[in-house]
C-alpha positions in Angstrom: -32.1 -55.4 275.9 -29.3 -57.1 278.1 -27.0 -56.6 275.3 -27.4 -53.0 274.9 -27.6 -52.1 278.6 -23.8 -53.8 279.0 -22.6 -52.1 275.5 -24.1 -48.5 276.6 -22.1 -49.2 280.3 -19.1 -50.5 278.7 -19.2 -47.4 276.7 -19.4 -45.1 279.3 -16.7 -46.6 281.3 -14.2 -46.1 277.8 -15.5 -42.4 278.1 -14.3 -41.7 281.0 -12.0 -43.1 281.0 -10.8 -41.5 278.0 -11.9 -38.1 280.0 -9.3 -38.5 283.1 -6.8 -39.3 280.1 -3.5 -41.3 281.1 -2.2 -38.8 283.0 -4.3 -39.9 286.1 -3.5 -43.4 285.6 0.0 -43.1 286.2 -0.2 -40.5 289.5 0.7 -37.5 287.3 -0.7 -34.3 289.2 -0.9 -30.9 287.1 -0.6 -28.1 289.6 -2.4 -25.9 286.8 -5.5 -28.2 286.8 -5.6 -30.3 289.8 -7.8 -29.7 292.5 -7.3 -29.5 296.2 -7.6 -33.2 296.6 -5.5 -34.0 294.3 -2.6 -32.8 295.2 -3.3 -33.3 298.7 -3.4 -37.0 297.2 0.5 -36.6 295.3 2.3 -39.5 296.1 5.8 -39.2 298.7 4.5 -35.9 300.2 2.3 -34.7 302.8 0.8 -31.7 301.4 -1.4 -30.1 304.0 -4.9 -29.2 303.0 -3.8 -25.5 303.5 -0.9 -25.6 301.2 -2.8 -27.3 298.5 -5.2 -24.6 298.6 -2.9 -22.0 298.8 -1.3 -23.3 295.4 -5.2 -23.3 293.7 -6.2 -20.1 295.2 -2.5 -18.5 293.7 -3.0 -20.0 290.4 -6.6 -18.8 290.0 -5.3 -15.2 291.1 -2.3 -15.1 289.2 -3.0 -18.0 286.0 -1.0 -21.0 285.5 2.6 -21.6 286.5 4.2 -21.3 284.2 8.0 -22.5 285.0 8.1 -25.2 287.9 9.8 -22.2 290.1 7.0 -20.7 289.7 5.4 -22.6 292.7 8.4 -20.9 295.0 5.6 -18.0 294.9 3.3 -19.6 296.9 2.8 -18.3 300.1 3.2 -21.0 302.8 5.6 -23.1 299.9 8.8 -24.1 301.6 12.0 -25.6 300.0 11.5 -28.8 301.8 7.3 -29.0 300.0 8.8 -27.3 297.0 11.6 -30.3 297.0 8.9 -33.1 298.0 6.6 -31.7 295.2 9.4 -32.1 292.4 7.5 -30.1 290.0 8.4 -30.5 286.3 7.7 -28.9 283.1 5.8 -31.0 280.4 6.6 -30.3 276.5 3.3 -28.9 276.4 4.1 -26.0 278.9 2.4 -27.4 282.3 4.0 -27.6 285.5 3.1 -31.4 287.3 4.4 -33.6 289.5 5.3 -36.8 287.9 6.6 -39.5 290.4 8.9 -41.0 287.8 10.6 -38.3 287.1 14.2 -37.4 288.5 14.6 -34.8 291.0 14.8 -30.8 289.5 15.6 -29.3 293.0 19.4 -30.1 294.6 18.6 -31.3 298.1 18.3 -28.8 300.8 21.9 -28.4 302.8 19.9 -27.0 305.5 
């Protein structure tokens, strides 16, 4: 019985692990998916609750971003969070932040 309790929980730890897919694993954040918490959890930027929920409430009102300028549409989005945020486009079409990647946005001269 010992056995097949520890196979069943090894099991379910492979599922979900398999369920919050590799993405997760390396700090990727889709703004088309990700929750509230999420991306107020995005790694090199302090995204206040209101701005995270600003950016779920837009895309539940208007459907996914589709072009990482897309997020310029948010109201309460600045430059400065848009520049932070560093959103990029995947080759499947969503818009995420992805902390390896290289900046998309020229600095702000302001």
């Amino acid at each position: 019985m010992t056995l097949k309790r520890t196979f069943l929980t090894l099991l379910t730890a492979f599922a979900m692990l398999a369920f919050t897919g590799p993405a997760m694993a390396e700090g990727i954040v889709s703004f088309n998916t990700g929750t509230v918490e999420e991306i107020m959890a995005i790694e090199m930027a302090d995204v206040p609750r209101e701005l995270a929920e600003a950016i779920v409430k837009y895309r539940e009102a208007n459907g996914p971003f589709k072009t990482p300028e897309d997020l310029a549409k948010v109201p309460g989005m600045t430059l400065d969070f848009l520049q932070e945020l560093n959103p990029q486009q995947t080759d499947d079409g969503d818009i995420v932040y992805d902390p390896d990647a290289e900046p998309a946005l020229a600095p702000s001269k302001c």
